[in-house]
C-alpha positions as CSV (number, residue, x, y, z in Angstrom):
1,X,-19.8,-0.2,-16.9
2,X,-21.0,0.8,-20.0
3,X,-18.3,3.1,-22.0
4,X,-15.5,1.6,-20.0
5,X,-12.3,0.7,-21.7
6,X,-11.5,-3.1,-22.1
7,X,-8.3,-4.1,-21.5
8,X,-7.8,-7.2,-24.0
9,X,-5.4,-9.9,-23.1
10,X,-3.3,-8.8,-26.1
11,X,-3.1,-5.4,-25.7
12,X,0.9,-4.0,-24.6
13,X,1.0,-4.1,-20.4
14,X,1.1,-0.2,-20.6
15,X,-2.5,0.3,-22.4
16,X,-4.5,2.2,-19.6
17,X,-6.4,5.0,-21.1
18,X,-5.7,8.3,-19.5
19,X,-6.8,8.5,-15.9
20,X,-9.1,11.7,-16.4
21,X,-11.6,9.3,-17.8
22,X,-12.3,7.7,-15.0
23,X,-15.9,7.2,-13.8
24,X,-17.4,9.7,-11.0
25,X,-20.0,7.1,-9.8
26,X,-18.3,4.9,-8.7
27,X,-15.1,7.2,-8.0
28,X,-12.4,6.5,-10.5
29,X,-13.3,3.3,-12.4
30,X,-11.3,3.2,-15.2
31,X,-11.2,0.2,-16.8
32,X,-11.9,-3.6,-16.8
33,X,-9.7,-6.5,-17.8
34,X,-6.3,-8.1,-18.9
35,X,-4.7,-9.4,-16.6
36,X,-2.3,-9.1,-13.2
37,X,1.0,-9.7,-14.7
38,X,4.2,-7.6,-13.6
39,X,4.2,-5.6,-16.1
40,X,1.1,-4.5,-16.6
41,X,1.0,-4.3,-12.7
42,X,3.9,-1.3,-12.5
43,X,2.6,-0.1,-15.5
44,X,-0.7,0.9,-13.5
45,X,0.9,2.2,-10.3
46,X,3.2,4.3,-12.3
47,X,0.6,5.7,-13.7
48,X,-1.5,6.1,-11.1
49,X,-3.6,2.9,-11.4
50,X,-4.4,-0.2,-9.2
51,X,-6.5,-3.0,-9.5
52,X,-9.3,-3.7,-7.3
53,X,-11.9,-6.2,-7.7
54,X,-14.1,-9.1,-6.4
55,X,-14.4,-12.7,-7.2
56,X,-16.2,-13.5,-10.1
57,X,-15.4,-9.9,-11.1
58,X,-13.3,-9.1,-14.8
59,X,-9.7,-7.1,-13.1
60,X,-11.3,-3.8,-12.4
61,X,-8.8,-0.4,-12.5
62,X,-9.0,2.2,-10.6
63,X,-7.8,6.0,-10.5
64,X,-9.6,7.9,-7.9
65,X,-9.9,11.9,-7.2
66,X,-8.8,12.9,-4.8
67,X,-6.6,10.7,-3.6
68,X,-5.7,9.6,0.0
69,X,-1.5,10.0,0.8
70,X,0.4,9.7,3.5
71,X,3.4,12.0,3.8
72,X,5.9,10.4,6.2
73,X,6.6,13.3,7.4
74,X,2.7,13.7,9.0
75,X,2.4,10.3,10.4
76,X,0.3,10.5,13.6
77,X,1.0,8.4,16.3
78,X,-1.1,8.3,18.8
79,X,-0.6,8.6,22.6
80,X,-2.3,5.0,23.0
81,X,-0.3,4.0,20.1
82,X,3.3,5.5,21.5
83,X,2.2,3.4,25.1
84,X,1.7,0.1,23.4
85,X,4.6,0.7,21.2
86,X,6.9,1.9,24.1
87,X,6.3,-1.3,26.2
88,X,7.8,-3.5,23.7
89,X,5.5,-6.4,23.5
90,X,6.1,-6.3,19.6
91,X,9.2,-7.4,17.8
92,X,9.1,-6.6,13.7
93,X,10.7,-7.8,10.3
94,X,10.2,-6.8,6.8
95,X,9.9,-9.4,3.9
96,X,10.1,-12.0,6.3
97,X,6.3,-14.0,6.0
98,X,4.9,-11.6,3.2
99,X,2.7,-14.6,2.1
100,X,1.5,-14.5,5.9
101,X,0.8,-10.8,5.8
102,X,-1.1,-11.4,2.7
103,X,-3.2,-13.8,4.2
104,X,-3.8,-12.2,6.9
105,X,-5.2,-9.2,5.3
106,X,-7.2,-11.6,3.0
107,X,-8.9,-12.4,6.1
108,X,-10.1,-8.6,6.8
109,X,-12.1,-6.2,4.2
110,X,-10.5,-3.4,2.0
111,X,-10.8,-0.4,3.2
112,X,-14.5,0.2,4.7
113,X,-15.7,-2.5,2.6
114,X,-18.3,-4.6,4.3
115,X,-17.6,-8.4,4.4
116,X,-15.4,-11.2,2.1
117,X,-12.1,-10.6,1.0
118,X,-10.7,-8.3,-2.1
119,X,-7.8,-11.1,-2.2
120,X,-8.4,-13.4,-4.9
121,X,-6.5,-16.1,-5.4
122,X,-4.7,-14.2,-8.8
123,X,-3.9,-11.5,-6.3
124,X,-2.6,-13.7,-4.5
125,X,-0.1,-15.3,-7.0
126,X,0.6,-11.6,-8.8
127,X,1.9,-9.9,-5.4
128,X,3.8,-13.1,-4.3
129,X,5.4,-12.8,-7.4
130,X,5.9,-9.3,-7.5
131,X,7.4,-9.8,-3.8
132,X,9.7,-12.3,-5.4
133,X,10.8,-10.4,-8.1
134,X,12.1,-7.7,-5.4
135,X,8.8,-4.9,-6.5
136,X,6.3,-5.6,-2.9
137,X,7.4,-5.4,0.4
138,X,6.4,-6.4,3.9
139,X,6.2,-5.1,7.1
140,X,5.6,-7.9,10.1
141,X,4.7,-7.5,13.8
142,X,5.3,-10.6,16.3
143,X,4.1,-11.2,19.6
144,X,6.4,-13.9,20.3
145,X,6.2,-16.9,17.4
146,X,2.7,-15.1,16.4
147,X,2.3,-13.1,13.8
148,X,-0.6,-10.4,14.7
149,X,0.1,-8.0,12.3
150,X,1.9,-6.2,8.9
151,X,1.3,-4.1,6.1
152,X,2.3,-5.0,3.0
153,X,2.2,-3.1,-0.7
154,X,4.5,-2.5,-3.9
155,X,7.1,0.3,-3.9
156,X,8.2,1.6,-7.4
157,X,10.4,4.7,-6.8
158,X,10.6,6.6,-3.9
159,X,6.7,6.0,-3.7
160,X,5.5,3.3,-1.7
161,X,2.0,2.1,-2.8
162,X,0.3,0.7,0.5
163,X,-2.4,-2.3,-0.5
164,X,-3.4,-3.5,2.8
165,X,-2.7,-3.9,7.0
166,X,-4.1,-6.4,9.2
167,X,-4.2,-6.9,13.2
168,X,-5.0,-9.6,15.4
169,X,-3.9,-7.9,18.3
170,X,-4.2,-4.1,20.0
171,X,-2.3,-1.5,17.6
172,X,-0.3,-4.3,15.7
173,X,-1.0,-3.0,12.3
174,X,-0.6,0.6,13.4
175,X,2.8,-0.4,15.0
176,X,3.3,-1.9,11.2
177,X,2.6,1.3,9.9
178,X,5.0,3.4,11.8
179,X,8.0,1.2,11.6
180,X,7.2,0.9,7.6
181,X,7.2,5.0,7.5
182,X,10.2,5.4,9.3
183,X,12.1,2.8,6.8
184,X,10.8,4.7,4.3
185,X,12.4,7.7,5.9
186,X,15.4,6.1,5.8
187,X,15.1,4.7,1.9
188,X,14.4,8.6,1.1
189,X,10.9,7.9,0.5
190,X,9.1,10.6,-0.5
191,X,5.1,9.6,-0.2
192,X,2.6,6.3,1.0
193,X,0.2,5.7,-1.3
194,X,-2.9,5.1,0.7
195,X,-5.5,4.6,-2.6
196,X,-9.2,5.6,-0.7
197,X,-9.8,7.9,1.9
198,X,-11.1,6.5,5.4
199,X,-11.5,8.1,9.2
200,X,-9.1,5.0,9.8
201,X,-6.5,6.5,7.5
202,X,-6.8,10.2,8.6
203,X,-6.3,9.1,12.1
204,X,-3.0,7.9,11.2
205,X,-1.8,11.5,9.5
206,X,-3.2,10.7,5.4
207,X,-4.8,13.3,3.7
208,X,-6.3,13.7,0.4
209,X,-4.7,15.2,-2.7
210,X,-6.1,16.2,-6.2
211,X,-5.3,13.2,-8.4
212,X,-3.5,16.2,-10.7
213,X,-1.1,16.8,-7.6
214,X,-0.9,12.9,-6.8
215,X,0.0,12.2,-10.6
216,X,2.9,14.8,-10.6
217,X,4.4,13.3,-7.5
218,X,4.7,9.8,-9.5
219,X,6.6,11.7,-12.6
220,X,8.8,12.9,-9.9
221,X,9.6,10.4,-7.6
222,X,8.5,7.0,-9.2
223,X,10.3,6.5,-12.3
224,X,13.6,4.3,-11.5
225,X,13.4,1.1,-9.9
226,X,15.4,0.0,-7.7
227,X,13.8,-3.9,-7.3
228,X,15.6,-5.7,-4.4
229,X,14.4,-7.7,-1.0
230,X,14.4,-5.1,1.7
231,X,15.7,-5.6,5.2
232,X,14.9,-3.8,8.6
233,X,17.4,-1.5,8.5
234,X,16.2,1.3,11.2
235,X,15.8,0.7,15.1
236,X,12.4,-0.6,16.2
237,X,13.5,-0.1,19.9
238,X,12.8,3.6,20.2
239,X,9.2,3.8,18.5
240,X,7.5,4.7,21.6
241,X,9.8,8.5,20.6
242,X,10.2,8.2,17.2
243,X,9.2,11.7,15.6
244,X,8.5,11.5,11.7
245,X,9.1,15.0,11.1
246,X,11.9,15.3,13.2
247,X,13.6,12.2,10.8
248,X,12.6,13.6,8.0
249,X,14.0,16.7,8.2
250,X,17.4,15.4,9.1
């Protein structure tokens, strides 16, 4: 990490250096330190920043090129996917349980990342609160009183920065996925911040983007806040049809 920036505890929440110094190897290291407080948390995502880190680690930063989007508009939904989804064995919520959608992707691995959990217990308290402060949002799938799976991540804008998904049951975190994108149709929405490329990702309809590209999206779409608890506010019934481009254009 030699030649890294350090982030000290009293440095203003907005002191990231700029993201083109990030480190090639590994891909877009940027800094270490401070701490996960709100401020310093939008701070980062507005600029193109998110933290990502073990236990025992310092906060690491991170600002990686390219990067991996989603653009509702290109969500993929499978034909396996459109089945399960179309024989309505999952009912959904948003910011209903986000502490049990946390959890529950504290039990899995970030990204491709082979074994523990990326959710320390500071992640855990900094989302929380900036899911009670109205900034992260959740997505829930039920299979009766169970909760098998969500998605859950911080939306500052019209960009919606996507942290992690879990499943305990067949498709439950893709289903997640799809009724998240077409909320965020509704909302105006304009991209899913997906962080790191993976086969998983692509198969949903991400792609990557130059970080250049990615950063201009943010200047455009995710300066004004609008903070606020979300509700489900588009049909969940339909899924099994629902055609992203086809909503999106309307």
């Amino acid at each position: 990490m030699t030649g890294l920036h350090w982030i000290t505890p009293d440095e203003p929440a907005d002191a990231f250096p700029p993201v083109d110094r990030a480190l090639r190897d590994p891909d877009g290291l940027l800094a270490v330190g401070g701490d996960l407080s709100r401020d310093r948390l939008l701070s980062a995502y507005k600029k193109g920043i998110f933290p990502w880190f073990n236990p025992g680690q310092p906060v690491l930063w991170w600002s990686p090129d390219p990067r991996a989007v989603l653009f509702p508009a290109e969500l993929h939904l499978s034909r396996r996917l459109r089945r399960t989804l179309k024989r309505k064995s999952f009912t959904f919520s948003i910011d209903a349980d986000f502490e049990g959608v946390i959890r529950g992707c504290a039990t899995t691995a970030r990204h491709d990342q082979a074994g523990g959990t990326w959710i320390t217990d500071d992640m855990f308290a900094a989302y929380c609160d900036l899911h009670a402060k109205g900034h992260a949002h959740s997505v829930e799938v039920w299979s009766g009183a169970n909760l098998v799976g969500g998605i859950y991540g911080v939306a500052c804008g019209r960009v919606f920065f996507g942290e992690s998904m879990f499943s305990r049951d067949t498709d439950a975190s893709k289903a997640a996925l799809a009724v998240l994108v077409r909320e965020m149709i509704a909302r105006g929405f304009a991209v899913l911040d997906c962080q790191v490329a993976s086969a998983h990702l692509a198969s949903l309809g991400s792609r990557e983007i130059p970080r250049d590209a990615f950063l201009r999206l943010l200047e455009i779409h995710a300066e004004h806040d609008s903070p606020g608890r979300w509700q489900l506010g588009v049909a969940t019934d339909d899924l099994g049809t629902f055609d992203p481009a086809g909503e999106a254009r309307t």
